[in-house]
N, C-alpha and C positions, 0 to 999 in steps of 0.2 A: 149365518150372520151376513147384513148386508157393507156394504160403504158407504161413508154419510156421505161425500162427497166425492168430484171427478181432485186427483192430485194433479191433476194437467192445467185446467182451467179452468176450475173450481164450482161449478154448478151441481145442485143435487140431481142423481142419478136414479130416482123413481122415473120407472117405466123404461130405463136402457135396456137394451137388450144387454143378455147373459154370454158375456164369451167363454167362460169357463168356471170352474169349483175345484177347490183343495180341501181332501179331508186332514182334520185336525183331531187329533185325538190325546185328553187328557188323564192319565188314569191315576186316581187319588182314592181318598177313604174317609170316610164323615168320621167326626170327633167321635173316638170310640171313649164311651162311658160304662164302669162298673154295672150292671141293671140289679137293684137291690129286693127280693122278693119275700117281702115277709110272710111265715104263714102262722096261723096262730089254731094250737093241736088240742080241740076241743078235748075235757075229759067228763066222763060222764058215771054217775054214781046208780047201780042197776039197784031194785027191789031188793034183789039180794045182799045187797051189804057191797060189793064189789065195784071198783073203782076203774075205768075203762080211759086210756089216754090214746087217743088217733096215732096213729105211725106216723112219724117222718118220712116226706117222698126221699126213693133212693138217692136223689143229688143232695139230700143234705147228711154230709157225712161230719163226725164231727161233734160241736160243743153250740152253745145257742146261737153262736154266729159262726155259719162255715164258709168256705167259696165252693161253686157249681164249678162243674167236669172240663166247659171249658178253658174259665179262666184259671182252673189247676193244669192244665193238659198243657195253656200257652204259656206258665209258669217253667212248669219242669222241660217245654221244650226251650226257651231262652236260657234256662239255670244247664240246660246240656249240652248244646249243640254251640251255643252262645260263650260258655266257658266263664261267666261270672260265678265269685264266690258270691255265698250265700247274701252277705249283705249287699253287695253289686245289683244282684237280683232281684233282691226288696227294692232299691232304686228305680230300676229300669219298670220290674209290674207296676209297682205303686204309679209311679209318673205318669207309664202309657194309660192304666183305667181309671186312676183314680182311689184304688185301692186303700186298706190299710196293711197290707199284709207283714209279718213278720219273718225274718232269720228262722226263727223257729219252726215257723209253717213249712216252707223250703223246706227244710230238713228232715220236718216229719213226711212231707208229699214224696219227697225222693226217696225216701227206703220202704212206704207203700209202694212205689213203683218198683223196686228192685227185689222187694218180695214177690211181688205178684208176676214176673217174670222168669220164674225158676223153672216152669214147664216151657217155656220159651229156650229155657240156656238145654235142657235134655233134648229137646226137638230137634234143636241146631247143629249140638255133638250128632245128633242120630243122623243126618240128613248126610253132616261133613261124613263120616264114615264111608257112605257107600258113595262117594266123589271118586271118579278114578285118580284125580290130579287135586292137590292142594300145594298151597302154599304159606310157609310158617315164618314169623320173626319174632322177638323180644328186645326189649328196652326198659334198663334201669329205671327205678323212683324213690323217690325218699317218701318216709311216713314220720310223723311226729312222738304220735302215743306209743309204738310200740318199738323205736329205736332202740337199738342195742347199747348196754351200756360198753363204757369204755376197757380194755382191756390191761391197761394199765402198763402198756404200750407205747402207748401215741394212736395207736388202730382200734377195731370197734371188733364184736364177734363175727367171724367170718362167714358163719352160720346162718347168720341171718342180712342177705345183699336180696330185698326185694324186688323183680320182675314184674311185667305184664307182658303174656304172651299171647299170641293171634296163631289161629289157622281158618286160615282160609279158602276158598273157590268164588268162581267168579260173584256168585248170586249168594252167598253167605260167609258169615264174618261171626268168627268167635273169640272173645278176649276172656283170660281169665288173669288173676294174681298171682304168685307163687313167692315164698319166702327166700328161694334162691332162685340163682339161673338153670342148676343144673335138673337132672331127672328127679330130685329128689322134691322138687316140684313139680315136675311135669308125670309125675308117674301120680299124684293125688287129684289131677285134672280126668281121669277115667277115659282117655282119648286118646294119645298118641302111642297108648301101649295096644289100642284097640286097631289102628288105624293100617291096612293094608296095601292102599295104593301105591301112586310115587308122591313123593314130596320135596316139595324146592325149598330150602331153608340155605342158610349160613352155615358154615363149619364148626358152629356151637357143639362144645362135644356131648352135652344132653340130649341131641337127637341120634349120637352116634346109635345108643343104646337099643331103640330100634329097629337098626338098620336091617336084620336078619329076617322080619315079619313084612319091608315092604316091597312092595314089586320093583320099586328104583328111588335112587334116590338124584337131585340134581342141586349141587352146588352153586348159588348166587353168582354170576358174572360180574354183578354189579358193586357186591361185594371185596369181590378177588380183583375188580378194577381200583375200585378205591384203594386198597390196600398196596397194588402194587404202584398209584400214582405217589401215595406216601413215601413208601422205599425210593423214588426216581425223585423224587424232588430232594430228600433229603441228602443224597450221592448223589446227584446226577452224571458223573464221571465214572464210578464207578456202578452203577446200577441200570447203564444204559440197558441193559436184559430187561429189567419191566416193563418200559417204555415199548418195547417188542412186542412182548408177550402179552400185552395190551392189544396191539395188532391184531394179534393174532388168535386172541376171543373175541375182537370185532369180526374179525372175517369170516370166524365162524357162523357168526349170529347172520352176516347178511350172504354167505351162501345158502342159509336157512330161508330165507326172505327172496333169494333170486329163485329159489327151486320152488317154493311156494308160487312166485308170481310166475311163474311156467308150470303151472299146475304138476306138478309132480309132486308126490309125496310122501320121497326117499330119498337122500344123499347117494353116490355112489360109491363103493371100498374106494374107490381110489379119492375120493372127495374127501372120506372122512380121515384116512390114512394121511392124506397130506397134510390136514390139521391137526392131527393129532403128532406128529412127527413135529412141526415146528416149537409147537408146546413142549415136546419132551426136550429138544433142540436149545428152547432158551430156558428152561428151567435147568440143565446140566450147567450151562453158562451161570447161570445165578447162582447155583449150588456153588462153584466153581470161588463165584468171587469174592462171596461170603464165609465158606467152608470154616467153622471151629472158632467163627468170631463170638463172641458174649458183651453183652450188657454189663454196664457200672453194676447191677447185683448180681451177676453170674450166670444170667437165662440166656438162653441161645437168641444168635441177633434177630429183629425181624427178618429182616429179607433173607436170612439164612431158613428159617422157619417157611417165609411165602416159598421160596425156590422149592423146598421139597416138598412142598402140598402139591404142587403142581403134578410130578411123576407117580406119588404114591397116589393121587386121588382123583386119575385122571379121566376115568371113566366117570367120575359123577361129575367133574368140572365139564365135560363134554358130552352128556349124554344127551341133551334136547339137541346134537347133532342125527340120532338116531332116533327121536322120538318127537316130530314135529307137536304133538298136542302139550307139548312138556315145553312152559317158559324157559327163557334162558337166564329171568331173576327172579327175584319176591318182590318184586318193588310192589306191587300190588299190597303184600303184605303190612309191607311201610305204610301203605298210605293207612290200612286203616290202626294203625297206632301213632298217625297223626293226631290225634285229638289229646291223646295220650300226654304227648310231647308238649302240645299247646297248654294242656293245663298246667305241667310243670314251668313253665317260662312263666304264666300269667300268678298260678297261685304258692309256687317257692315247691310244696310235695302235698302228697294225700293224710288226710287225719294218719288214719292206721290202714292196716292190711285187708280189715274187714270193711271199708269204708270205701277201699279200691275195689275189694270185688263188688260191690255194689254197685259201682262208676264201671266195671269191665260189662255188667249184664245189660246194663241201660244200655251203653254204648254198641253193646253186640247188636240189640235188638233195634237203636233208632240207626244204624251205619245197614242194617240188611231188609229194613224198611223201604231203605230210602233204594237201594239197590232192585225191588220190587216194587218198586211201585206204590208202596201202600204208604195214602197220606200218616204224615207224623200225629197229628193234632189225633184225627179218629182210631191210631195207633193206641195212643197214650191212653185215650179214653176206655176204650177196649181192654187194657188191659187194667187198668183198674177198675173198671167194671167184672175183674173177674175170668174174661175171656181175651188173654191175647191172643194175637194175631201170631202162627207159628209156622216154618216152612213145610211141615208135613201136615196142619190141617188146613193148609194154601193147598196143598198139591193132591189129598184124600175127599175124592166123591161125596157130594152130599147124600 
């Protein structure tokens, strides 16, 4: 682009010389429009009596008006990753192509996809298994259709407090449902009863169960800091020990971080000895200050409960002191039950249980997508076409 004119003294500027060029660069997208393809399926009647109709090419799946692969592919990746409910998402496709699409559609394309991802959620378990290090968490949800009724109480069946649970490593992410928090879900997921490595989780006591099958186990920092900022804020006079003992799994974690950045890649007995002694140190003080206190219904106080995890569980609260490949939380875990979280704030909870595990496969599958590398859009397509995309026929020789 040239200048009509000089801004100095106002004369056209054909034939000045060129003192210099800036690039300018605009990056935009032409009006994207539905492309509507009609084909019309000759049938033909042979000598014989028999009556012959053309196939449908494979993108028209469906009833006499369908949509092609990829404006179902940009459907169901806005309807997931996007976090609109079903009708939000009739909005948004309709708007951007021009569509007519319905509620309905949505809902049938999402559970084709979540069917078609079942050899995707075995591939995923099979891969996490032989992970030397994973990382697990869970978070509450509500469901509509299959709430519990009421107990006649005031409370609901206790039987049923619905989960969604992750394990994961760095390059895969598995979420599944479960009717509670405890094993009695986690033992019908076919995987943590299988799983040998170490694992970083919470003090959930449904992982307690298999603690004897795994090589280590390493208790959340991030966890046992929240917990213990709770106790110090709520006493802070008396609960000045948390506040410490805060310290003092910080100090942990960055002796871990000064010995790594001095290439070493072991603490020393007297390194870890002194950490672990200050921990044992303020958890007797907390023990101490709390001892035999209870709650308005009779359960032992928090900080009475944090003080003694501390000493009884102190080799998994401090093991990634001895085991640099071993985090010192799950945050990782967290994040990928962000989506999780986002959909409850956005849509109130999930239809029912069987409607989350639907929402945990998709999600397994577009969160270790995106962790790989592999575009979403030809993800989606792939796998309703039949062939998704899995970590072990990623990593298995043609």
């Amino acid at each position: 682009m040239e200048p009509d004119a000089c801004r100095g003294c106002g004369p056209d500027l054909a034939g000045a010389v060129q003192s210099a060029a800036e690039v300018l660069q605009v990056a935009g997208i032409p009006e994207v429009r539905a492309l509507v393809t009609e084909y019309l399926l000759v049938s033909r009647r042979c000598v014989c009596g028999t009556v012959t109709k053309a196939d449908a090419p494979e993108s028209a799946v469906g009833g006499p008006v369908c949509y092609g692969p990829n404006l179902t592919a940009a459907a169901l990746l806005c309807h997931a990753f996007g976090q609109p409910g079903q009708e939000r998402t009739v909005e948004v496709v309709n708007g951007l192509f021009g569509t007519g699409v319905s509620a309905g559609w949505i809902s049938k394309i999402a559970a084709r996809l979540a069917g078609s991802l079942h050899g995707f959620e075995d591939d995923v378990k099979t891969a996490l298994l032989a992970e030397p290090v994973t990382l697990a968490d869970e978070t509450p949800v509500t469901t509509i259709e299959d709430a519990p009724a009421a107990d006649g109480q005031g409370g609901s069946d206790r039987a049923f407090r619905p989960h969604v649970f992750t394990l994961r490593s760095e390059h895969l992410v598995w979420l599944g449902a479960g009717h509670t928090r405890g094993h009695g879900a986690l033992d019908t997921f076919g995987l943590f009863e299988r799983y040998t490595g170490t694992l970083v989780s919470d003090d959930c006591n449904g992982y307690a169960r298999y603690q004897a099958i795994l090589t280590a186990r390493q208790l959340c920092n991030a966890h046992l800091i929240r917990s213990a900022t709770g106790v110090a804020e709520a006493e802070p006079s008396r609960q000045s020990w948390a506040t410490a003992m805060i310290e003092v799994l910080r100090a942990g974690r960055k002796a871990v971080r000064d010995a790594t950045g001095a290439d070493r890649d072991a603490l020393t007995g007297q390194e870890i000895e002194q950490i672990r002694a200050a921990c044992r140190e303020q958890a007797r003080t907390g023990i101490t200050a709390s001892c035999g206190r209870r709650t308005g219904k009779g359960g032992k106080h928090p900080a009475w409960v944090l003080a003694q995890r501390f000493p009884g569980k102190i080799d998994m609260v401090l093991h990634h002191l001895t085991d640099f490949t071993v985090p010192w939380t799950s945050s990782l875990a967290e994040q990928a039950l962000r989506h999780v979280k986002i959909h409850l704030k956005i849509s109130g909870c999930f239809r029912s249980l069987i409607t989350t595990r639907a929402y945990c496969r998709i999600h397994s599958c577009l969160i270790t997508i995106r962790l790989n590398a592999v575009p979403p859009m030809q993800a989606i397509r792939d796998a309703l076409a039949g062939h998704a995309w899995t970590p072990l026929r990623a990593l298995t020789p043609a």
